[in-house]
C-alpha positions, -999 to 999 in steps of 0.1 A, spaced: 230 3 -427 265 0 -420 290 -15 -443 327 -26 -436 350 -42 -459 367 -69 -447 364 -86 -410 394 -69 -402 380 -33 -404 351 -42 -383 351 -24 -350 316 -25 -338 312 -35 -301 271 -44 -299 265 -81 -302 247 -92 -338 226 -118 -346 241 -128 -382 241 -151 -410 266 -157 -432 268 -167 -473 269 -151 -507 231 -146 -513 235 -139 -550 204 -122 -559 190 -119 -521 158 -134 -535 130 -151 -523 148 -183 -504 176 -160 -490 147 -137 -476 133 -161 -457 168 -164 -434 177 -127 -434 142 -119 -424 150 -143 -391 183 -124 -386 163 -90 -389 132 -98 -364 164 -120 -341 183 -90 -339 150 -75 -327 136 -95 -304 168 -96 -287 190 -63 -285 210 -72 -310 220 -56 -345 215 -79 -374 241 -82 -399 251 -102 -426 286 -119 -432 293 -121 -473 320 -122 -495 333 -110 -529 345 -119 -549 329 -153 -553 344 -182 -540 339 -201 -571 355 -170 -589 389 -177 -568 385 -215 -556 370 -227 -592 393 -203 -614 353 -196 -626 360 -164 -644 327 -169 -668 305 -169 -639 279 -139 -638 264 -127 -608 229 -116 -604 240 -85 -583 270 -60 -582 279 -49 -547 259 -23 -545 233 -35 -559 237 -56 -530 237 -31 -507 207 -14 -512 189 -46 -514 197 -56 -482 195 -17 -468 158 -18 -481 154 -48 -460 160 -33 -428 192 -46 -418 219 -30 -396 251 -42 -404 267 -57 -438 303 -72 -436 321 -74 -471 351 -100 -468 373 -101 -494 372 -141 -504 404 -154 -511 426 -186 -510 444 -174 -478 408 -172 -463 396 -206 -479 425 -224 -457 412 -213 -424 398 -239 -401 366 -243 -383 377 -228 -351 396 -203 -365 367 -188 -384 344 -196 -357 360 -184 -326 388 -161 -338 361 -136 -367 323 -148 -359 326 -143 -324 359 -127 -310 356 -99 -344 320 -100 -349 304 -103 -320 279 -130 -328 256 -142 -303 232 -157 -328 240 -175 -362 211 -184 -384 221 -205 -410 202 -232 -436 200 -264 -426 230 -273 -458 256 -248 -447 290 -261 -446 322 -239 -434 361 -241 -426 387 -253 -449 376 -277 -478 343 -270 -462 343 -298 -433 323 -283 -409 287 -280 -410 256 -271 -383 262 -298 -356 297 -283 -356 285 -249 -353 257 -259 -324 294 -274 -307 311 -238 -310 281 -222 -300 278 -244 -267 318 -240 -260 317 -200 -272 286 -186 -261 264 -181 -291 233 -197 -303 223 -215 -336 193 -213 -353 190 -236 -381 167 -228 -412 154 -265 -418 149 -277 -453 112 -276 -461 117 -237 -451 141 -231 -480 132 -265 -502 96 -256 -502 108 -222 -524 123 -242 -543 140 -209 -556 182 -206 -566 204 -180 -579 212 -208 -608 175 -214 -617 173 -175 -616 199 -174 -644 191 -193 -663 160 -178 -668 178 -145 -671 196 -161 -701 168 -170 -717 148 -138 -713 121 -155 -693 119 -114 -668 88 -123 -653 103 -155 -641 132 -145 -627 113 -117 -613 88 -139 -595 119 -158 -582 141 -129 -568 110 -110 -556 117 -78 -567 125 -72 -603 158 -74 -619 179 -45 -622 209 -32 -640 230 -2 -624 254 19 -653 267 53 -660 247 67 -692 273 74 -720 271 89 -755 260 70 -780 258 74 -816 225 92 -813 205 68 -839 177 64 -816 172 109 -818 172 109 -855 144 83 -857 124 100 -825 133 71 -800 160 90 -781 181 66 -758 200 66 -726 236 42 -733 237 28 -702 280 14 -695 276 -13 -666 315 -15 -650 313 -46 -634 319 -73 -661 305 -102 -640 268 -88 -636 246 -107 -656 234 -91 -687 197 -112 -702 190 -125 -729 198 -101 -760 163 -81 -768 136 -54 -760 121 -49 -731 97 -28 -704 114 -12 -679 110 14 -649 136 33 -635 136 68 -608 152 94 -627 151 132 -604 126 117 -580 103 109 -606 92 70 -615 97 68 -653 91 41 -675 104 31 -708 116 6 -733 151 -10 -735 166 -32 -762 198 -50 -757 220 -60 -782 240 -51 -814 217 -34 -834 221 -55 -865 201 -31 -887 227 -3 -886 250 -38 -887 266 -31 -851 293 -47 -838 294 -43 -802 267 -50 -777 250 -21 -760 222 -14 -736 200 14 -749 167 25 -732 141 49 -744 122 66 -718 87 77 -725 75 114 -716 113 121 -703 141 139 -727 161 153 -701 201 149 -705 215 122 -685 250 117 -699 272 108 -670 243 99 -645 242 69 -627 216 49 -634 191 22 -622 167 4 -647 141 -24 -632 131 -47 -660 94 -54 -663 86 -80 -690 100 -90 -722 88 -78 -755 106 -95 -781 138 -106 -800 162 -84 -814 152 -79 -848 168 -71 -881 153 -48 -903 154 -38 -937 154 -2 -931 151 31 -904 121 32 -914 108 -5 -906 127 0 -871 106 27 -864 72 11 -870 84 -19 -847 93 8 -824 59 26 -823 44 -13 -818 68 -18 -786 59 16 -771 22 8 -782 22 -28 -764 49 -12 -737 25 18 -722 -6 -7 -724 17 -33 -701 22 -6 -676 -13 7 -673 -24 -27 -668 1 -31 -638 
């Protein structure tokens, strides 16, 4: 897959069948247009590709700092690269670009930049400045401009009845298995591991600190949980609690995960950890020694969860 930063940096000359939005989460409702752009670009000699834009709108139209985002951008990317697709344009969102009209965005970046010759789009897309354009506009371009429209009606998407806000929210209140039915693949986190205080080694549960960068991704619900990541080519699975770790009376918020059967040094690495299912609430407890009972239950419940999969 090839990915370009910003419209302007695009220099491919083979014609695209594209769709264009945010797709926060790529799950199960986005799949079902980017899965038309994929077989499109098939069927018809064309590269499919995918017009998105970061950051947010709402983060720059909205002044929505707070807002969290189910994927960073590359988590993005290799979402979309598992997919199949050819072509991923990253446009830097910003007020400048909000103002443009209909026609500019149409004529002067889908097609004169981008080479579209067909835009698949839901049936509720709206474009241009203050967003006053919508599909029989576009099906107007496309009949002065040379391009075809393909409109995702809404039953297609409705009948999902999936959104990145519904996803969440269930995120937020720890409901994995949810969400994860939703995105259609499970939720991940991306970090660097970092050094922690190494209380997890002196009561046998070594952990891996994972640091995420990217301040917007959504973090769930504070808590343990089953989780899977692909450490040296191997699948490994594990437990991870996030939180403060109120026994030791911590003060700032971490994301610690034990891996079973794997001690190996991962300071520094990069990271990717699929949540499974939710085990429980963080917990305070009296002592060391309680934690490491409730430990031994989690791993207990943890490695009967996976060998049930």
């Amino acid at each position: 897959m090839i990915t370009v930063q910003s419209i302007s940096k695009y220099d491919e000359e083979h014609p695209v069948a594209i769709t264009i939005g945010t797709f926060d989460g790529v799950h199960i409702g986005h799949r079902k247009i980017l899965e038309k752009v994929i077989n499109r670009a098939k069927n018809s000699n064309l590269k499919s590709a995918v017009l998105t834009f970061f950051p947010h709108p709402r983060m720059v139209l909205q002044k929505d700092a707070n807002i969290k985002l189910l994927n960073t951008i590359d988590e993005k990317k290799y979402i979309l690269e598992k997919m199949g697709l050819d072509i991923l344009v990253i446009h830097p969102f910003t007020k400048e670009f909000s103002r443009l009209s209909a026609t500019e965005f149409v004529r002067d970046l889908l097609v004169n930049k981008l080479k579209s010759k067909n835009i698949i789009i839901g049936y509720d897309h709206r474009f241009g400045r203050n967003r006053n354009a919508n599909i029989t506009d576009l099906i107007a371009f496309g009949n002065a401009l040379d391009f075809s429209v393909e409109e995702i009606p809404a039953q297609e998407i409705d009948e999902v009845s999936v959104s990145s806000t519904k996803i969440r929210k269930a995120l937020e209140d720890g409901e994995i298995e949810t969400a994860n039915a939703y995105l259609g693949y499970e939720y991940m986190l991306t970090g660097t591991v970092r050094k922690g205080k190494g209380l997890g080694r002196k009561i046998h549960f070594p952990t891996a600190n994972l640091h995420i960068e990217e301040s917007y991704k959504l973090i769930p619900k504070n808590g343990s949980y089953i989780v899977k990541s692909h450490i040296q080519g191997t699948e490994v699975y594990g437990m991870m609690n996030i939180g403060y770790n109120p026994t030791v009376n911590g003060t700032s918020k971490t994301i610690e995960i034990h891996f079973f059967n794997f001690d190996n040094d991962l300071y520094d690495q990069k990271l990717q950890v699929d949540l499974l299912s939710r085990l429980r609430d963080e917990q305070k407890f009296d002592s060391l020694k309680d934690l490491k009972l409730q430990l031994a239950k989690d791993k207990e419940r943890s490695l009967h969860f996976i060998s049930n999969r």
